[in-house]
DSSP file (Angstrom, degrees, kcal/mol; ACC not computed):
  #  RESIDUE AA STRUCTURE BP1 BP2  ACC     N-H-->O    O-->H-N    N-H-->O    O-->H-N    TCO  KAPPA ALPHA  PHI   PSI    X-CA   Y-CA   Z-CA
    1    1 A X              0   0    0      0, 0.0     2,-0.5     0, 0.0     0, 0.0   0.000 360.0 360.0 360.0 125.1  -13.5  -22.3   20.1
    2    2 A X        -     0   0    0      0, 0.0     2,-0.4     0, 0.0     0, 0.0  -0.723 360.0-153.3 -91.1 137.6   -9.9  -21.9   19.4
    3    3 A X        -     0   0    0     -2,-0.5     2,-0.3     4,-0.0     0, 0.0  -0.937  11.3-131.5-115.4 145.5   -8.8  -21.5   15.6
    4    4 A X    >   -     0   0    0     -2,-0.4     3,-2.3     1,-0.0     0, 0.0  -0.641  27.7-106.6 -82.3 128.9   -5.6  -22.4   14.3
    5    5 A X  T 3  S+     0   0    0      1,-0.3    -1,-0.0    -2,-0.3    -2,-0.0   0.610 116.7  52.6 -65.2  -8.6   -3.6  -20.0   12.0
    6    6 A X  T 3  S+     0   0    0      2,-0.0    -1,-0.3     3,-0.0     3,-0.1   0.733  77.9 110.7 -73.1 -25.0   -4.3  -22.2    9.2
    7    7 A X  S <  S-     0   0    0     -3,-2.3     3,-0.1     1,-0.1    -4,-0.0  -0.235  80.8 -96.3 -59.6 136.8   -7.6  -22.4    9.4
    8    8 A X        -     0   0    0      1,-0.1     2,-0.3    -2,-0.1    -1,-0.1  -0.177  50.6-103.1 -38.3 147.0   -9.8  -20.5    6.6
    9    9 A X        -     0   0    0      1,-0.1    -1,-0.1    -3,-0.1    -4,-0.0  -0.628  40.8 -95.7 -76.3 153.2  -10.7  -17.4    7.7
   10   10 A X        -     0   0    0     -2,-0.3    -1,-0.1     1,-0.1     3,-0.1  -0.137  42.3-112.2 -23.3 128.8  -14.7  -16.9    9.0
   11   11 A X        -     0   0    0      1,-0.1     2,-0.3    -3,-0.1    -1,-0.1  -0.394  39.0 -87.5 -45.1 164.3  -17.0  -15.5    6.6
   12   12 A X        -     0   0    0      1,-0.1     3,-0.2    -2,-0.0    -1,-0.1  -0.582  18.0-161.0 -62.8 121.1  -18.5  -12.0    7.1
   13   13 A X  S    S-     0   0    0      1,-0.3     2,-0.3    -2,-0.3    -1,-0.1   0.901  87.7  -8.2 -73.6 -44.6  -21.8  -11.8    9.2
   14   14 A X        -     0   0    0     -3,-0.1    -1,-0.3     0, 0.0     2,-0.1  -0.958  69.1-100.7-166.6 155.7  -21.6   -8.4    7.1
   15   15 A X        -     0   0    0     -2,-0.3     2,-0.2    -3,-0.2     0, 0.0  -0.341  39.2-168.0 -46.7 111.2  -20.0   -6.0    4.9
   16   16 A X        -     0   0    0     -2,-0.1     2,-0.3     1,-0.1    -1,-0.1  -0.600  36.4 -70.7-120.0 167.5  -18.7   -3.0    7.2
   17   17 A X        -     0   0    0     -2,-0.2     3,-0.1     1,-0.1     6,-0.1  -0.609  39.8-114.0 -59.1 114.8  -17.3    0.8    5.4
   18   18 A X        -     0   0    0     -2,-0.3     2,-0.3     4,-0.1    -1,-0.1   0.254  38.2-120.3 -40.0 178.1  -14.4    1.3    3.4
   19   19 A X     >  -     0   0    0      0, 0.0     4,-0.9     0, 0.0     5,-0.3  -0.718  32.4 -96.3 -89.2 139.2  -12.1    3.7    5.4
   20   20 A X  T  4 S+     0   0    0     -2,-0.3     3,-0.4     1,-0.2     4,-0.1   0.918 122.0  41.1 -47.3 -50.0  -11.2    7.0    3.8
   21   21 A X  T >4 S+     0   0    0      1,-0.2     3,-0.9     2,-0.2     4,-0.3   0.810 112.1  48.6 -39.1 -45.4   -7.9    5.4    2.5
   22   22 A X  T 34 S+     0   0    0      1,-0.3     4,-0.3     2,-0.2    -1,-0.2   0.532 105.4  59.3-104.2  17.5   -8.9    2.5    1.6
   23   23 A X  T 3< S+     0   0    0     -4,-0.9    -1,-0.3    -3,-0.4    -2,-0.2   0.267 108.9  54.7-102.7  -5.1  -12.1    4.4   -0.5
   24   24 A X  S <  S+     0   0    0     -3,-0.9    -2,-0.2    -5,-0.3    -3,-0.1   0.383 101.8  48.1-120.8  16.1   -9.1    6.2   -2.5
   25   25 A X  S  > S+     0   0    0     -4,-0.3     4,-1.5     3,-0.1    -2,-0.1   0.401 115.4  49.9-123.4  -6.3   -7.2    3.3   -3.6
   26   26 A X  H  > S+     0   0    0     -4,-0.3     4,-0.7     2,-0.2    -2,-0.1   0.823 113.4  48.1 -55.1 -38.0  -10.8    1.9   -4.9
   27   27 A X  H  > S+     0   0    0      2,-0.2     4,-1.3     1,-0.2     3,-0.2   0.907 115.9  40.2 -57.3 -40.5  -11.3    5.0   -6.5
   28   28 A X  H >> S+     0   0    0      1,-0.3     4,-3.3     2,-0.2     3,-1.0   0.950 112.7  52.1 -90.6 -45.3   -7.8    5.0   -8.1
   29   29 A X  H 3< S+     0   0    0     -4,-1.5    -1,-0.3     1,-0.3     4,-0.3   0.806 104.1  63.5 -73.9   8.1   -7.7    1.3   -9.1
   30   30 A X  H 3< S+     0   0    0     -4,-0.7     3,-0.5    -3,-0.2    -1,-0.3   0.905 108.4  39.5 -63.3 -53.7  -11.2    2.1  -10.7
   31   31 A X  H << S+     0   0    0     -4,-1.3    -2,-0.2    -3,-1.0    -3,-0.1   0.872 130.1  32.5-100.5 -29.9   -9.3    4.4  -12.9
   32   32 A X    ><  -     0   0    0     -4,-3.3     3,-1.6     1,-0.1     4,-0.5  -0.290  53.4-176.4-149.1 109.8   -6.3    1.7  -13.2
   33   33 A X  T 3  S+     0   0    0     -3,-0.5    -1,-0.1     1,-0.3    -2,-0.1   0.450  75.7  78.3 -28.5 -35.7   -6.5   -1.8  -13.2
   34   34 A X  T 3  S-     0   0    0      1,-0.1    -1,-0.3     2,-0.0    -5,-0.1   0.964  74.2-161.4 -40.7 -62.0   -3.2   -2.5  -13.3
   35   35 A X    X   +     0   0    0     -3,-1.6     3,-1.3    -7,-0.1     4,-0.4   0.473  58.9 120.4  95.1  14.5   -2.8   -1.7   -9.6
   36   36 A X  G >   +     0   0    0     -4,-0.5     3,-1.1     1,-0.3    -3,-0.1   0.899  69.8  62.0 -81.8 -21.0    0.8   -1.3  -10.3
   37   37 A X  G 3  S+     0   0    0     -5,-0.3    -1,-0.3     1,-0.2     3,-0.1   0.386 116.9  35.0 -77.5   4.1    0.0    2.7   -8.7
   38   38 A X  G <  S+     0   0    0     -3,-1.3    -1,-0.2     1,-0.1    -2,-0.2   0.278  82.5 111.3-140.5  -0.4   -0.9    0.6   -5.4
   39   39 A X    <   +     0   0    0     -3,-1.1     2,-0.3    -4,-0.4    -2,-0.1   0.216  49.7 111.3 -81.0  22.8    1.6   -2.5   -5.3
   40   40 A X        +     0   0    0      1,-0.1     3,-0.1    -3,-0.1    -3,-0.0  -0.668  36.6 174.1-107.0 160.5    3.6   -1.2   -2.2
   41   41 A X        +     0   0    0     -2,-0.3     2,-0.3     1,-0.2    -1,-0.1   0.020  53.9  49.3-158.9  14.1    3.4   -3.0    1.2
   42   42 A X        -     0   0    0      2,-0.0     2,-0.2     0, 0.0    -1,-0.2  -0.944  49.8-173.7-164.5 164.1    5.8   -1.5    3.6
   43   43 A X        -     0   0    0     -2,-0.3     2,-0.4    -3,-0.1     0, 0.0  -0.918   4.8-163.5-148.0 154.2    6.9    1.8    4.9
   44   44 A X        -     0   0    0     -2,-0.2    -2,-0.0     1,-0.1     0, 0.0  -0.958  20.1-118.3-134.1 146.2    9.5    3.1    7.2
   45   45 A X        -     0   0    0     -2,-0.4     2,-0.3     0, 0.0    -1,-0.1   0.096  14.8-147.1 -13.2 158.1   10.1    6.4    9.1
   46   46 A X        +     0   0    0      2,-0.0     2,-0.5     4,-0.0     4,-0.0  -0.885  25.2 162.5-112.2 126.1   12.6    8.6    8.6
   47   47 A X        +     0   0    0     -2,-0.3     2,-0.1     2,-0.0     0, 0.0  -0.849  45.4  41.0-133.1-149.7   13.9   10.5   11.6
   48   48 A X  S    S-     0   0    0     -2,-0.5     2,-0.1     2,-0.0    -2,-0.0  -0.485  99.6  -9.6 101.5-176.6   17.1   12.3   11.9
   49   49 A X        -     0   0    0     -2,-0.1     2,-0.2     2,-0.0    -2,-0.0  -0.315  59.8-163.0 -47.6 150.4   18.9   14.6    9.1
   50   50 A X        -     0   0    0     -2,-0.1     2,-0.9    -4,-0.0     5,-0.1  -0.664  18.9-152.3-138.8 110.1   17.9   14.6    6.0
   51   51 A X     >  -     0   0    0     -2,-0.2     4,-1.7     1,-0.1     5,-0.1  -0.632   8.5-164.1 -49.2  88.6   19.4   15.6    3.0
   52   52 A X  H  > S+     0   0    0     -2,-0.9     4,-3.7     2,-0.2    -1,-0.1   0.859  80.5  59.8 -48.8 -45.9   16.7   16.7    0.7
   53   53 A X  H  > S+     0   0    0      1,-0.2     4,-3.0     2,-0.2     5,-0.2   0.981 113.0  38.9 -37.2 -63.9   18.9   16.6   -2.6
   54   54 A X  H  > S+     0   0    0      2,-0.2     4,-0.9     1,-0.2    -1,-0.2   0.618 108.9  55.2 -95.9  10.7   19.7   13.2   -2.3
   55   55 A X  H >X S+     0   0    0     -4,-1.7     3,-2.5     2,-0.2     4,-2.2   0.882 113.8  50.4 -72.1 -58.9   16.1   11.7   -0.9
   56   56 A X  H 3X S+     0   0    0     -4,-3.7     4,-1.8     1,-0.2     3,-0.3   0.777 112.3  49.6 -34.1 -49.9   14.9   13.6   -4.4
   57   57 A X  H 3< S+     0   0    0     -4,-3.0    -1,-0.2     1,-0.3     4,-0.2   0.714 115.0  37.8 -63.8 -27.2   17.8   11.5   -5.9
   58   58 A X  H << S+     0   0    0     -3,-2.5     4,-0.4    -4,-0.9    -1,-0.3   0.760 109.8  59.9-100.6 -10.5   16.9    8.3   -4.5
   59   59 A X  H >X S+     0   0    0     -4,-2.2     3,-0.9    -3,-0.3     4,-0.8   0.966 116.0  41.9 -57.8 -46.5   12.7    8.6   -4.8
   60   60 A X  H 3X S+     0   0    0     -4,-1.8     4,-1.5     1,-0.3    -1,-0.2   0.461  94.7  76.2 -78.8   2.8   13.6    9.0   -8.4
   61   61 A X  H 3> S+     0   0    0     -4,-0.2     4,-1.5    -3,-0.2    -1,-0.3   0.653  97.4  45.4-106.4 -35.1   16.2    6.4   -9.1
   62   62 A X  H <> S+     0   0    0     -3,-0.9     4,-1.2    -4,-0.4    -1,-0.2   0.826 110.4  55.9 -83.6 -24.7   13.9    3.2   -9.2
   63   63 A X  H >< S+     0   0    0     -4,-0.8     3,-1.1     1,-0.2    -2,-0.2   0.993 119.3  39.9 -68.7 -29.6   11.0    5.3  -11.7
   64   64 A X  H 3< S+     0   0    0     -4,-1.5    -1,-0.2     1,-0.3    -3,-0.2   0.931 109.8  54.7 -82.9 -29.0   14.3    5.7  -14.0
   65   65 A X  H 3< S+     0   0    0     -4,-1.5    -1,-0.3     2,-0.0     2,-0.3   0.499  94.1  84.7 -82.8  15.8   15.7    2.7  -13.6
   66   66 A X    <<        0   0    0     -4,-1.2    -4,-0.0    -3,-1.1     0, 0.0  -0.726 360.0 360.0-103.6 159.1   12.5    0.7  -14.8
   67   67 A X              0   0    0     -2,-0.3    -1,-0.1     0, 0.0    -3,-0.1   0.732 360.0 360.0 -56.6 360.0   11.5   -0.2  -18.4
């Protein structure tokens, strides 16, 4: 049977085990609902140089600029 990306996905014959990862962001949205500690959805690499000063400067530069 061929399915079509539109089609609903399958149901579960059954429930399989979290992953170690993914058993520490249940854990953590357990402790906060928001989920705003979990809302990221990409990652990149780095390779090269790196300037350590200014990665500090740009990890911290979105927590300061938000309300």
């Amino acid at each position: 049977m061929n399915r079509h990306p539109s089609d609903p996905p399958a149901p579960a014959l059954r429930r399989l085990p979290l992953s170690v990862p993914q058993t520490g962001v249940w854990f953590a949205h357990g402790l906060d609902r928001t989920g705003f500690a979990y809302n990221i959805a990409e990652y990149f690499d780095i390779t090269g140089e790196l300037d350590p000063k200014l990665m500090e400067a740009a990890w911290h530069r979105p927590v300061a600029s938000s309300p």
